[in-house]
Steps between C-alpha positions, in 0.01 A plus 500: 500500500380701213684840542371648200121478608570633766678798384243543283268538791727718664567705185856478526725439185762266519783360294547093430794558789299636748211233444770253543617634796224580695312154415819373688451724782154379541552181463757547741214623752303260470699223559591681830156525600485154384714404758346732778167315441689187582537609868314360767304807669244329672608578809526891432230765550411701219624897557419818334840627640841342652496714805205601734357788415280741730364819460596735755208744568463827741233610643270782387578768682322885401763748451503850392457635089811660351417860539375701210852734427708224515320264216444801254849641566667328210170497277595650182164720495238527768177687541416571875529132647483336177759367242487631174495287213473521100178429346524154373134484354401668176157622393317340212 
């Protein structure tokens, strides 16, 4: 495994040391998934996840707005029933 490309790719310096080490690391992975790949899963379904998963949903349901006092009471700045906010855009 060439450590140093790829830290080049990755734009990560590294010392002689930590090229050494990490080429063992990977190598070390690799053999491992070596050895996975030696498995028989013929037998197993493919899954996107080891337990079942279902959404849980509600049902619609209409119900009433937040009334108008209560979501400007902590605004900072209002005007009538509006928030008040800075200008953000500037004039050319």
């Amino acid at each position: 495994m060439d450590i140093g490309h790829i830290s080049l790719l990755a734009r990560l310096e590294l010392t002689e040391e930590e090229k050494e080490l990490f080429s063992k690391q990977v190598g070390n992975i690799i053999e491992y998934i070596n050895k996975l790949n030696e498995l028989d899963t013929s037998g197993v379904k493919p899954t996107a996840h080891i337990l079942p998963v279902s959404n849980v949903f509600r049902e619609d349901a209409v119900t009433g707005s937040l009334p108008l006092e209560k979501a400007l009471q902590n605004a900072p700045e209002k005007d009538s029933s509006f928030y008040r906010v800075p200008k953000i855009i500037e004039e050319t």
